[in-house]
C-alpha positions in Angstrom: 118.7 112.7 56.9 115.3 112.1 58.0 114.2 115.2 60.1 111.6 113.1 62.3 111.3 110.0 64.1 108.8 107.6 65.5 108.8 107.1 69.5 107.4 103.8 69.7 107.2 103.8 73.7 104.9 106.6 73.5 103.5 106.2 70.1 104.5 109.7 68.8 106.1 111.6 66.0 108.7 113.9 67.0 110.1 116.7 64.7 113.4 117.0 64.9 113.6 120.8 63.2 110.4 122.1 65.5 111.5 120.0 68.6 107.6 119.1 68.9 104.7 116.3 68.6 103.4 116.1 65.3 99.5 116.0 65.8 97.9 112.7 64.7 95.6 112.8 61.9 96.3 113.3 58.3 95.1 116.8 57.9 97.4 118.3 61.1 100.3 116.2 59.4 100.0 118.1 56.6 99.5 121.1 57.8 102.7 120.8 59.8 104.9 119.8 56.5 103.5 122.1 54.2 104.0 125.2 56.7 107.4 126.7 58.0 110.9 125.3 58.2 109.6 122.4 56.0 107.3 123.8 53.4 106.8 120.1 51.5 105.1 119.9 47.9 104.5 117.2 45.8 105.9 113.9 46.1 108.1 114.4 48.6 105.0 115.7 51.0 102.8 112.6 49.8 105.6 110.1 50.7 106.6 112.2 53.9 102.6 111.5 54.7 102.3 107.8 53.6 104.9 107.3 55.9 103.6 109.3 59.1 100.3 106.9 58.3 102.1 103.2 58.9 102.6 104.9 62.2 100.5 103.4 65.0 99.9 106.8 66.7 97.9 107.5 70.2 94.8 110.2 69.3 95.0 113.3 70.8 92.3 111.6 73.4 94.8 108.9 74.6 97.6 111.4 74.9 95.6 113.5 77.4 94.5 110.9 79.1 97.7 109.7 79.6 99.5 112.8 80.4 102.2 112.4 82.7 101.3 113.2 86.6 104.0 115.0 88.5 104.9 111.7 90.5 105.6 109.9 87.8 109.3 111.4 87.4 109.1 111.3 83.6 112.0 111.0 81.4 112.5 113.6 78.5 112.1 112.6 75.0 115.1 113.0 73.1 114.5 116.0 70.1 111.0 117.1 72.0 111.6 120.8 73.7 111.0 120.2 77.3 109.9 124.4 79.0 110.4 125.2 82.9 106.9 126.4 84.2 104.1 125.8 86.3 101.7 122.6 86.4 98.1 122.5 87.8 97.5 120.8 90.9 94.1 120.6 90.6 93.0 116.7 89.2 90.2 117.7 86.7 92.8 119.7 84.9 
């Protein structure tokens, strides 16, 4: 069983074990496999990382600028932890 997926909608890898965005970019990719639950080695990290790179993924950049605004009524992705808290008001935030 494969313990991520692609979310083509908003371009993102989710990890299924972590319940969290995997950062785009090959170095934060493998930092995330190689550390705790996962700890990948060898081939099975270089194929888990060939893989995460046929991804068409947004840059950190793009995700920020299109963070969700608290009108927008947002749907949760499925396997992404979603936390009760507080948001900024304030638009430059």
């Amino acid at each position: 069983m494969s313990f991520f997926s692609y979310n083509s909608v908003h371009r993102v890898v989710i990890c299924y074990t972590c319940h969290s965005c995997i950062v785009p970019g090959h170095r934060s990719q493998e930092y995330h496999m190689r550390a705790e639950p996962h700890r990948l080695l060898g081939q099975v990290l270089k194929t888990t990382l060939e893989l995460l790179s046929t991804y068409s993924l947004r840059t950190l950049g793009e995700l920020q600028q299109h963070k969700p605004r608290i009108e927008d009524h947002c749907q949760v992705i499925e396997h992404l932890a979603c936390y009760s808290g507080f948001y900024c008001l304030q638009p430059e935030c």
